[in-house]
MDTraj code that builds the backbone (N, CA, C; nanometers):
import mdtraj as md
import numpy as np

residues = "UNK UNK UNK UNK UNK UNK UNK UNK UNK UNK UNK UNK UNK UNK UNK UNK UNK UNK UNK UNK UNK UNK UNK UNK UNK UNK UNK UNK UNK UNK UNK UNK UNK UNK UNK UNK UNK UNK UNK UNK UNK UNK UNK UNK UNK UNK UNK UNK UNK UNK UNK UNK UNK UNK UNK UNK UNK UNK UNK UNK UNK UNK UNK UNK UNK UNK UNK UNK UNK UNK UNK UNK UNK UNK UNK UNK UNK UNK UNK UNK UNK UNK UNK UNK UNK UNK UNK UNK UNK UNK UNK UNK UNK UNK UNK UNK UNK UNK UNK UNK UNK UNK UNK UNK UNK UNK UNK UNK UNK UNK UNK UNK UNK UNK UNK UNK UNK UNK UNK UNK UNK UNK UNK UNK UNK UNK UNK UNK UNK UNK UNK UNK UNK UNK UNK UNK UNK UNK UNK UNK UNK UNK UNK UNK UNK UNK UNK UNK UNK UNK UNK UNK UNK UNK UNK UNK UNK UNK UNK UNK UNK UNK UNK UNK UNK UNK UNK UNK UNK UNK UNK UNK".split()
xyz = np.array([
    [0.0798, -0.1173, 0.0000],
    [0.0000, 0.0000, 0.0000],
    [0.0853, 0.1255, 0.0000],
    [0.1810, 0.1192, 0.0656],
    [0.3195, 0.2330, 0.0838],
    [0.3373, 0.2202, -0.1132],
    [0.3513, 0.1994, -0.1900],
    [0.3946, 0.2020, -0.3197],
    [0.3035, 0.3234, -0.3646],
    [0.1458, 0.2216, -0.3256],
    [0.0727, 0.3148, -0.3999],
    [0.0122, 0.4665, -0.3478],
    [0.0921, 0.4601, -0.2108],
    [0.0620, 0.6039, -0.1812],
    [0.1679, 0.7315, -0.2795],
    [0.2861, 0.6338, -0.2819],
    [0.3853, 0.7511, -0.2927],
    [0.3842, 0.7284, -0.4232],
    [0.3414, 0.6094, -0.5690],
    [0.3041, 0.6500, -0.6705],
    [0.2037, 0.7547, -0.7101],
    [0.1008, 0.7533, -0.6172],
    [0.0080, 0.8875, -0.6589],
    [0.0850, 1.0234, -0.5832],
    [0.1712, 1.0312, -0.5072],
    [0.2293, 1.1664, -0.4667],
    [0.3031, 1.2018, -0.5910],
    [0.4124, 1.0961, -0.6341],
    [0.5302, 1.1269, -0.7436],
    [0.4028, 1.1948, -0.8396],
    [0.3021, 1.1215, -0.8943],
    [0.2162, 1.1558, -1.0343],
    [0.1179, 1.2991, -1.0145],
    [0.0769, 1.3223, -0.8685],
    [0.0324, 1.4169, -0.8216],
    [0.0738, 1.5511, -0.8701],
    [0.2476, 1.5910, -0.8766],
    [0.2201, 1.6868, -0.9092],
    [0.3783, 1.7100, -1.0260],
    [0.4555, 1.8351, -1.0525],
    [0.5327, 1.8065, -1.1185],
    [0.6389, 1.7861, -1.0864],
    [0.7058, 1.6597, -1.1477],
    [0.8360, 1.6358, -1.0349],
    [0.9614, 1.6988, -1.0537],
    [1.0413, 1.7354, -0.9572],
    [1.1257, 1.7999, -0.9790],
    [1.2255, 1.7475, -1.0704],
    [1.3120, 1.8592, -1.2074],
    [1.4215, 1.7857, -1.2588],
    [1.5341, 1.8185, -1.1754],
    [1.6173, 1.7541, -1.2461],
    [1.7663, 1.7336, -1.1913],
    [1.8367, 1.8512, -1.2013],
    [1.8779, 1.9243, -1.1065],
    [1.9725, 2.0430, -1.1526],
    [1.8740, 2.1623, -1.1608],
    [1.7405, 2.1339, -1.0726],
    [1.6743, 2.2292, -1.0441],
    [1.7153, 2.3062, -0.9137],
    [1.7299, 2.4124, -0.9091],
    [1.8011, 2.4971, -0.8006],
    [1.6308, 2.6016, -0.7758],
    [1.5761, 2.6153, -0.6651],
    [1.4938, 2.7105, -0.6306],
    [1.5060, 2.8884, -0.6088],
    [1.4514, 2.9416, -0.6597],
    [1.4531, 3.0900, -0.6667],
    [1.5505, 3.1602, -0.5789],
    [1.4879, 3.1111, -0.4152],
    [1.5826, 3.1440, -0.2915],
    [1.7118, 3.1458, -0.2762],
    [1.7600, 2.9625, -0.3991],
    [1.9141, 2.9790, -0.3710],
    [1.9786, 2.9401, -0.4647],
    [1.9245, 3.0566, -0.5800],
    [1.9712, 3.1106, -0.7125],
    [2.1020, 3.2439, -0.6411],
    [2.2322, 3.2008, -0.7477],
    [2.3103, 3.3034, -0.7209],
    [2.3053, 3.4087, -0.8170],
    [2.2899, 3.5272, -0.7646],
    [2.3299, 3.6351, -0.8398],
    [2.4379, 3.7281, -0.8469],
    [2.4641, 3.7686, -0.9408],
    [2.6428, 3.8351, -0.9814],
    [2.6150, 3.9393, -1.0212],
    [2.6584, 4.0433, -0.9262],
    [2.6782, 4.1741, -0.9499],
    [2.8453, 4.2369, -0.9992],
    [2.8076, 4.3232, -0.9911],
    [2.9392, 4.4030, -1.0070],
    [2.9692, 4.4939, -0.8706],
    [3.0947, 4.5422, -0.8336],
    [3.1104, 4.6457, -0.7150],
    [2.9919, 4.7729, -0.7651],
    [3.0444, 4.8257, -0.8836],
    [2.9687, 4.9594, -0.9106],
    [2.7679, 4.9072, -0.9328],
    [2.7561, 4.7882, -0.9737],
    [2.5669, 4.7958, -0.9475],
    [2.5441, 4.7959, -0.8238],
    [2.6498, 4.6920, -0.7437],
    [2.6043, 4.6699, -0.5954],
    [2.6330, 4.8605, -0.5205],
    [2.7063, 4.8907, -0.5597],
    [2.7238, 5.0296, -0.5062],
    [2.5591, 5.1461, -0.5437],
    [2.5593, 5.0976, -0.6753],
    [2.4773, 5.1470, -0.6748],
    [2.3193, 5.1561, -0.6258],
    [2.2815, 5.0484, -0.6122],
    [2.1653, 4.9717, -0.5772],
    [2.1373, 5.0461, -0.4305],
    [2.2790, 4.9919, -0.3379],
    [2.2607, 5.0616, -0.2090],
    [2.2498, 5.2297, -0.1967],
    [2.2844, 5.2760, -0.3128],
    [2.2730, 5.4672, -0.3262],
    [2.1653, 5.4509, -0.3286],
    [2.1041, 5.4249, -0.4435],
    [1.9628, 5.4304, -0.4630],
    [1.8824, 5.3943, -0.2962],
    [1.8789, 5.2814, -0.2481],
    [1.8559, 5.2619, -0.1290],
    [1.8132, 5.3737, -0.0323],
    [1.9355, 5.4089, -0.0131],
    [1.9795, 5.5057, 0.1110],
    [1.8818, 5.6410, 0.0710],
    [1.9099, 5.6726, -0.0443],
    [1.8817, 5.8426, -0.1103],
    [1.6677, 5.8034, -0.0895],
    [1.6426, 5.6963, -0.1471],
    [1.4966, 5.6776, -0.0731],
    [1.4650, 5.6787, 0.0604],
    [1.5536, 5.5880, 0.1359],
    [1.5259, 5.6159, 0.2892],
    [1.5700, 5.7266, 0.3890],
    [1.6475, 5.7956, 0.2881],
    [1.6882, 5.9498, 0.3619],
    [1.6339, 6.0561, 0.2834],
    [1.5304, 6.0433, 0.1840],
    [1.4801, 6.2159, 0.0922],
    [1.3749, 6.1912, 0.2453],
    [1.2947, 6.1457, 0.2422],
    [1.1669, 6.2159, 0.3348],
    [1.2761, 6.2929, 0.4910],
    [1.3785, 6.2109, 0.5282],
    [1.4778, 6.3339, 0.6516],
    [1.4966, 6.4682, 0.5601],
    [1.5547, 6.4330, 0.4802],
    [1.6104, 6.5271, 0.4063],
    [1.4924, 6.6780, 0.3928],
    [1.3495, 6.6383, 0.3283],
    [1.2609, 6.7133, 0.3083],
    [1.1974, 6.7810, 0.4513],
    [1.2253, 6.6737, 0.5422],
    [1.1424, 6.7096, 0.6768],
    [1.2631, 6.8422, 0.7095],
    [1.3922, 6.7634, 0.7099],
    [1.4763, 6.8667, 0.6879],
    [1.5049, 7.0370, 0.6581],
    [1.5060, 7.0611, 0.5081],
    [1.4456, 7.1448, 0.4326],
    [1.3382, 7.1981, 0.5225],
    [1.1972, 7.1650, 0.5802],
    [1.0938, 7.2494, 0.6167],
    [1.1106, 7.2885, 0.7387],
    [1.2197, 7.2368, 0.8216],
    [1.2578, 7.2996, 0.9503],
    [1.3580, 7.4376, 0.9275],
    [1.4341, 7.4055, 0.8310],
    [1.5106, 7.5357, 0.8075],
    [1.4538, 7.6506, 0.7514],
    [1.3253, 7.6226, 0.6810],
    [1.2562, 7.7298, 0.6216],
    [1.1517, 7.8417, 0.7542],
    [1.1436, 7.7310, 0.8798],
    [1.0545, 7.7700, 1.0071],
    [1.1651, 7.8587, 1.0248],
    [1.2896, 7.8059, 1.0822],
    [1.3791, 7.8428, 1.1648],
    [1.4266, 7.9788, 1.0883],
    [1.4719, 8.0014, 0.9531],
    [1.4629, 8.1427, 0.8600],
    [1.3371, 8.2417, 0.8852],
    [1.2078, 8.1704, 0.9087],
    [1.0785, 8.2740, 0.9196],
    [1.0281, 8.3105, 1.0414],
    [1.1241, 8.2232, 1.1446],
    [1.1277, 8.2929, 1.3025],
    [1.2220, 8.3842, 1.3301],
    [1.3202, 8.3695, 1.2592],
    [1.4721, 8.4487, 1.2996],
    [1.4107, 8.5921, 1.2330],
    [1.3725, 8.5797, 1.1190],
    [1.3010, 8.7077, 1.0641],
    [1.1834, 8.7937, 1.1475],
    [1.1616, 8.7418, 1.2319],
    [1.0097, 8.7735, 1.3067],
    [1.0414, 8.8045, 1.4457],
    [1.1819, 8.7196, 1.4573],
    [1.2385, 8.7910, 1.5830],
    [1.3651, 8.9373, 1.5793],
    [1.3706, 8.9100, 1.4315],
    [1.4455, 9.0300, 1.4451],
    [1.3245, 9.1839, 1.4134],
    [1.2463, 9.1409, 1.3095],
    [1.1328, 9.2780, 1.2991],
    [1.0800, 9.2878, 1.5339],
    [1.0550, 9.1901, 1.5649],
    [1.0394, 9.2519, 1.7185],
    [1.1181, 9.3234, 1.8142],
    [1.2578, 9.2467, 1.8119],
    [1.3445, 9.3284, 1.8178],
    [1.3880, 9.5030, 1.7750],
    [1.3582, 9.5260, 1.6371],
    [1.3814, 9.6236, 1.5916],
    [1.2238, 9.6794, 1.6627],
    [1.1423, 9.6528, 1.6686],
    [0.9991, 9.6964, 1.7162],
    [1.0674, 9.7629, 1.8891],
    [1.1055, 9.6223, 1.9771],
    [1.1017, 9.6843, 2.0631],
    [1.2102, 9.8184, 2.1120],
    [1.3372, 9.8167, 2.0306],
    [1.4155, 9.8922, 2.0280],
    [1.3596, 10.0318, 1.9976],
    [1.2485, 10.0425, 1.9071],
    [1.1560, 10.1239, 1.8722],
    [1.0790, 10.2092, 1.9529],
    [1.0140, 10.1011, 2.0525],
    [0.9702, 10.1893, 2.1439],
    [1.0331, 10.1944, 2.2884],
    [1.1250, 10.1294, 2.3258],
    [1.2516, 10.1607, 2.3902],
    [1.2799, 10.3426, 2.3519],
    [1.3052, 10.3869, 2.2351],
    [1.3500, 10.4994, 2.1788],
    [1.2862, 10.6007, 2.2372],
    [1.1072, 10.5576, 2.1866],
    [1.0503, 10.6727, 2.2310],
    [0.9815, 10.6817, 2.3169],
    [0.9829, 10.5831, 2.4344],
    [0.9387, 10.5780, 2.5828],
    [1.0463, 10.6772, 2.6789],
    [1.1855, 10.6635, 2.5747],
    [1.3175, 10.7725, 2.6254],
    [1.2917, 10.8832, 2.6061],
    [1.2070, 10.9048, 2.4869],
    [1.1486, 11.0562, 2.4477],
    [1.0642, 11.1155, 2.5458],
    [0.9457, 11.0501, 2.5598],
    [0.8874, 11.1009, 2.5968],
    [0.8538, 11.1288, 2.7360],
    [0.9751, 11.0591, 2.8395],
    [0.9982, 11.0458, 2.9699],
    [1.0400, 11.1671, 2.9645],
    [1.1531, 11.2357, 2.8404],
    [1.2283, 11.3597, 2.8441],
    [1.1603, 11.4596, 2.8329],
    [1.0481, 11.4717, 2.7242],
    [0.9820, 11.5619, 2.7588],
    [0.8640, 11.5636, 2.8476],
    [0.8336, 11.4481, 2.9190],
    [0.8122, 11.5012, 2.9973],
    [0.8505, 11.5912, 3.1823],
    [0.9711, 11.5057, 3.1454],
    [1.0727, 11.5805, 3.2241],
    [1.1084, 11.7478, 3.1731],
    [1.0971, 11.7592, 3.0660],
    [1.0889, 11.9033, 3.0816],
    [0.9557, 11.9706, 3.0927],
    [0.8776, 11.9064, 3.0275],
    [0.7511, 11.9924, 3.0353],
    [0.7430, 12.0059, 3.2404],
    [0.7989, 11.9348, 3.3187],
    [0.7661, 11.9512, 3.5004],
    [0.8899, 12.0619, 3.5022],
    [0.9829, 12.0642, 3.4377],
    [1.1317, 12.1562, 3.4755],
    [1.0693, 12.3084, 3.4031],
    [0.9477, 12.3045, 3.3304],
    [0.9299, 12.4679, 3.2717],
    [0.8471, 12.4959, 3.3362],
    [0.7434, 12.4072, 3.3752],
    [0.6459, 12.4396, 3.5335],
    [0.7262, 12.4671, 3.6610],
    [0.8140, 12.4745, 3.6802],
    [0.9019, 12.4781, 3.8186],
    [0.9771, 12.5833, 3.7851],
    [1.0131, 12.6352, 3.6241],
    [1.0723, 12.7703, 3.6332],
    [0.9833, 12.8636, 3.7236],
    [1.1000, 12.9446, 3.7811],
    [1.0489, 13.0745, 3.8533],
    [1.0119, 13.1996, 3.7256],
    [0.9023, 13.2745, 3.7845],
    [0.8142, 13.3660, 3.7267],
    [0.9345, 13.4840, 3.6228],
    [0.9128, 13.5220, 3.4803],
    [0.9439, 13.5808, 3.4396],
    [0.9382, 13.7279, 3.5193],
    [1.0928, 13.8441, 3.4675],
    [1.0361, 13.9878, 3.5167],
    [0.8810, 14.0331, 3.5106],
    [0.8363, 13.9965, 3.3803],
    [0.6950, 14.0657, 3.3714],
    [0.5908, 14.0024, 3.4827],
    [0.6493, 13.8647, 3.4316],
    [0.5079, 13.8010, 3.5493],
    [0.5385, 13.8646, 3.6888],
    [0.6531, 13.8691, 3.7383],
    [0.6710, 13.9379, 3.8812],
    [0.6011, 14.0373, 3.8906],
    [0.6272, 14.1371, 3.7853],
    [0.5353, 14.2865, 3.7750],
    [0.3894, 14.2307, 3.8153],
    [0.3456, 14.1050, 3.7030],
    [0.1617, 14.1384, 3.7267],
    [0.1456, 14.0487, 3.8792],
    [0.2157, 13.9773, 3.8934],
    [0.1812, 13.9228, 4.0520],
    [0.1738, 14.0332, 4.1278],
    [0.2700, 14.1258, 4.1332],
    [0.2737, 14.2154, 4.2226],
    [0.1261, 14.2979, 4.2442],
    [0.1446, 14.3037, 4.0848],
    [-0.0161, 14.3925, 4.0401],
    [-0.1474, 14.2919, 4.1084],
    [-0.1464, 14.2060, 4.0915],
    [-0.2241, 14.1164, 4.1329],
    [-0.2597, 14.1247, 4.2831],
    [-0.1298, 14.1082, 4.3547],
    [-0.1438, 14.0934, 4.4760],
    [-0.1789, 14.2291, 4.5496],
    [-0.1686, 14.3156, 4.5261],
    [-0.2079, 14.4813, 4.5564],
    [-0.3897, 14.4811, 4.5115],
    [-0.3977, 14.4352, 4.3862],
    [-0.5241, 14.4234, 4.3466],
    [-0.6534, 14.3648, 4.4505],
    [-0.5813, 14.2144, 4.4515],
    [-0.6157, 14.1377, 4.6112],
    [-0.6047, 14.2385, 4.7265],
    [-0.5417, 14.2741, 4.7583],
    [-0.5289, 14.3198, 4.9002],
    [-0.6531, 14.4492, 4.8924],
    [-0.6688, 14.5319, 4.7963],
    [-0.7309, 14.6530, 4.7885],
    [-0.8675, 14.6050, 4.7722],
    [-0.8985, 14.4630, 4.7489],
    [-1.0371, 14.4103, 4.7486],
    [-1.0953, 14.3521, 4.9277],
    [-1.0073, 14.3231, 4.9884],
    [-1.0382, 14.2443, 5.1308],
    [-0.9368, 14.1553, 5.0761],
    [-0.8758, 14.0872, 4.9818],
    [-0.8254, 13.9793, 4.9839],
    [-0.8846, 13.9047, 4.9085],
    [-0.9755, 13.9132, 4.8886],
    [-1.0770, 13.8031, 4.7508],
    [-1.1376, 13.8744, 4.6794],
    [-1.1876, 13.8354, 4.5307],
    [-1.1844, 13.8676, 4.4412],
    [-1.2496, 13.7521, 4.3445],
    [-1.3369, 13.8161, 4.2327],
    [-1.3468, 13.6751, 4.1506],
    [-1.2733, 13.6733, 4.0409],
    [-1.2267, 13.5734, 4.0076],
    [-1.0996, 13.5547, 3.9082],
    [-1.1458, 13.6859, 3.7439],
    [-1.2883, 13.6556, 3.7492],
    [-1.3067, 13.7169, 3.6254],
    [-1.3161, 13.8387, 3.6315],
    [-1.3443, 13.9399, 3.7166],
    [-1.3104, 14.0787, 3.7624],
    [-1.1219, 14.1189, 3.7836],
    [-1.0736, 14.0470, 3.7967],
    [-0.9152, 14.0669, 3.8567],
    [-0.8943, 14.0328, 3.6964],
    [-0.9071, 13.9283, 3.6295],
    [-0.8440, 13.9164, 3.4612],
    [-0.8972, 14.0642, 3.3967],
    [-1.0038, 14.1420, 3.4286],
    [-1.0588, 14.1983, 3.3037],
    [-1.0298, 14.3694, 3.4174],
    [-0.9743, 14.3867, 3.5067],
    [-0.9025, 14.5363, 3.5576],
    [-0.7622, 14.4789, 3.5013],
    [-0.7249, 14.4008, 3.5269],
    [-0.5396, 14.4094, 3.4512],
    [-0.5307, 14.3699, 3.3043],
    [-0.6388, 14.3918, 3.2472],
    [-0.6510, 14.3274, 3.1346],
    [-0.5507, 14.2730, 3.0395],
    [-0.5988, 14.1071, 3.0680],
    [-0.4998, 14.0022, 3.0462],
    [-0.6188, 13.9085, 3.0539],
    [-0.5503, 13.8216, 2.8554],
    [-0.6386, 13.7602, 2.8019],
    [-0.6435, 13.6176, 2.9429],
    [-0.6998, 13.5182, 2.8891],
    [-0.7582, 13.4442, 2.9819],
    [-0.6155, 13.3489, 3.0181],
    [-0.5740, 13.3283, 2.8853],
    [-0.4218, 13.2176, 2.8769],
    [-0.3247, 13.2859, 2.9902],
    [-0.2972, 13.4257, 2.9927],
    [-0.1876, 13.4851, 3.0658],
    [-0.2549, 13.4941, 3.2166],
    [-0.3662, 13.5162, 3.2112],
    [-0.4104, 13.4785, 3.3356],
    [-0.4044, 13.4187, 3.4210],
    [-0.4323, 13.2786, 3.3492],
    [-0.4386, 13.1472, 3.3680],
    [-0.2686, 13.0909, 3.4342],
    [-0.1818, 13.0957, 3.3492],
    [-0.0314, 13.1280, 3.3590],
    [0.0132, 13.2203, 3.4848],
    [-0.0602, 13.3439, 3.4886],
    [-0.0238, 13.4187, 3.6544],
    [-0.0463, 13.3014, 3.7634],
    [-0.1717, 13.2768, 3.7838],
    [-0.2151, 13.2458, 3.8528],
    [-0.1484, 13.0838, 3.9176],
    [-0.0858, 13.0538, 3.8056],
    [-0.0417, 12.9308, 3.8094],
    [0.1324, 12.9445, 3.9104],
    [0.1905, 13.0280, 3.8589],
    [0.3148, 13.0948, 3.9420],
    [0.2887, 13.1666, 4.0737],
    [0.1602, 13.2158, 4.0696],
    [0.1555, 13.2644, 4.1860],
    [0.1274, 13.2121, 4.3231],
    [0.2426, 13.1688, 4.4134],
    [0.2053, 13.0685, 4.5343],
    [0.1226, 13.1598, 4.6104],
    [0.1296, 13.2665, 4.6429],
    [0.0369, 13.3623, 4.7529],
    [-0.0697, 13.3869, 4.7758],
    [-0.1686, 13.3182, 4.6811],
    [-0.3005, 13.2611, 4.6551],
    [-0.3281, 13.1556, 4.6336],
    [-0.4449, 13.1515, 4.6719],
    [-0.5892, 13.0293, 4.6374],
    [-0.6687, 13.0683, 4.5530],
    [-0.7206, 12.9204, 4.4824],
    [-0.8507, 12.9627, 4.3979],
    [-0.9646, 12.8821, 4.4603],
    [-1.1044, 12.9321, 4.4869],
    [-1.1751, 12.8225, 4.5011],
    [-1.3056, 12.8755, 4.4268],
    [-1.3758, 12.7881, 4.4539],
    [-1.5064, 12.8367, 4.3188],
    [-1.6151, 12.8945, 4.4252],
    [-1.6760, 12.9666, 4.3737],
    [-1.8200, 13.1069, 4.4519],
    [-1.8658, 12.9878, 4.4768],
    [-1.9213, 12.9897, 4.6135],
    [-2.0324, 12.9167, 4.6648],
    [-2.1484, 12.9113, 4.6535],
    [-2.2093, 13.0334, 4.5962],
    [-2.3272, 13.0545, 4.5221],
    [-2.3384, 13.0064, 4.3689],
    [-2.2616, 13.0167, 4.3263],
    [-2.2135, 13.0040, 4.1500],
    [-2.1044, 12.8951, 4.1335],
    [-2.1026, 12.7736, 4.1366],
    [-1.9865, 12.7028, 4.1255],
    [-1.8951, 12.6943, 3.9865],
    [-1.9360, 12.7609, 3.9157],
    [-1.8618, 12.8224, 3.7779],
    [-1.7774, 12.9120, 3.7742],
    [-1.8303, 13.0156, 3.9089],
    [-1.7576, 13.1297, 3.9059],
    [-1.6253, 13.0419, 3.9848],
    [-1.5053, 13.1416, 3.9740],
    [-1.4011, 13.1403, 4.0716],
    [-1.3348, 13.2309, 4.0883],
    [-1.3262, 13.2433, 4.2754],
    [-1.3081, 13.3598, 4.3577],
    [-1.1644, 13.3269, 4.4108],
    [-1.0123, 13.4092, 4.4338],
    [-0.9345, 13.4054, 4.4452],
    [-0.8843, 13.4875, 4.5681],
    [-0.8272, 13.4308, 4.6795],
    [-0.7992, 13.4817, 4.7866],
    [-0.6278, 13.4445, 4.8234],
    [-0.6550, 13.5651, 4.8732],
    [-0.4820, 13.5854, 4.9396],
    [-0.4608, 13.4712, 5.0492],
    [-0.3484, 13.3876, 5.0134],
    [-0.3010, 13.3015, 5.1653],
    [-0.3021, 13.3408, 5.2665],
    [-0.2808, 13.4759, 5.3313],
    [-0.2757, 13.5149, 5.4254],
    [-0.3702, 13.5156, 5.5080],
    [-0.5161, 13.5538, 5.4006],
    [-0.6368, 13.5808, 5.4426],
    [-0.7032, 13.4376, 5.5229],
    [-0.6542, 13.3727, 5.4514],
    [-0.6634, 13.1793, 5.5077],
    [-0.6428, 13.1658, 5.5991],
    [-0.5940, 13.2121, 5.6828],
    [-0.5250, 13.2067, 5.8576],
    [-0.6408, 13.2140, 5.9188],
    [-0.6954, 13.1643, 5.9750],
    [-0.8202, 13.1690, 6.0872],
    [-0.8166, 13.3064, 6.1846],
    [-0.9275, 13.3778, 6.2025],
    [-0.8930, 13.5120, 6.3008],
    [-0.8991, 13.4201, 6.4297],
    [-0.8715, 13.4779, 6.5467],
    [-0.9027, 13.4925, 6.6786],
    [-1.0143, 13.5551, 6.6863],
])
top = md.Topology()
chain = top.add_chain()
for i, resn in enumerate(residues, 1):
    res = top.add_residue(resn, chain, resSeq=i)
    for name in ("N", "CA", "C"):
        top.add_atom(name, md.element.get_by_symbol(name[0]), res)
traj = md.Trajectory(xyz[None], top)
């Protein structure tokens, strides 16, 4: 029975010839330069996608460096004129703290005689329009002049009435 199993295996299918070698351990013959080449090819496929990922990091890293230098130049920018304008306003407090021109001395003086020949108070808009002096220079006296107060009519809170410091002293 062993015969006729392994006669129907042999007839089963096609039998191998002699000097048949299988695909797997077929030799193949290259040359140095295909085998060299084969592996370029290789490599240059398994390294373009680094390569490209590559490439798009350097294009970030160029469009940040650019973005940090426009901020830079930005903040240097207003660095500049935060310096400015600290300065003037440092002067605009140093021309308020100048002491009173000759003339202004004159109209304080005038002023303060004016005051005194009233009781000491006065409403601002009667004292501008006897020394007649527009509202700006007025405004400007009044501002140099430490020897007064301004406070507004108690009847009229629009108006404003101007009194001598002195007068401020509480009587006995």
């Amino acid at each position: 029975m062993t015969d006729v199993v392994n006669t129907r295996i042999k007839a089963f299918g096609i039998s191998p010839k002699d000097g048949f070698v299988s695909p797997s351990e077929q030799l193949i013959t290259l040359t140095i330069g295909q085998l060299q080449e084969l592996v370029t090819q290789a490599v240059e496929k398994a390294i373009q996608p680094l390569q490209d990922e590559v490439e798009s990091f350097r294009a970030i890293i160029t469009s940040q460096d650019e973005k940090i230098a426009a901020l830079e130049s930005t903040q240097e920018t207003h660095a500049d004129n935060q310096l400015i304008q600290l300065r003037l306003i440092h002067e605009l407090r140093e021309a308020a703290k100048k002491e009173a021109q000759p003339l202004q001395k004159d109209r304080g003086d005038i002023l303060r005689a004016l005051l005194a020949a009233n009781g000491g108070k006065m409403l601002a808009k009667d004292a501008r329009q006897k020394m007649h002096l527009s509202k700006n220079r007025f405004s400007e006296l009044l501002k140099i002049c430490d020897f007064l107060d301004t406070k507004p009519l108690h009847s009229d809170k629009r108006k404003t009435v101007i009194i001598l410091k002195s007068e401020l002293v509480p009587r006995n």
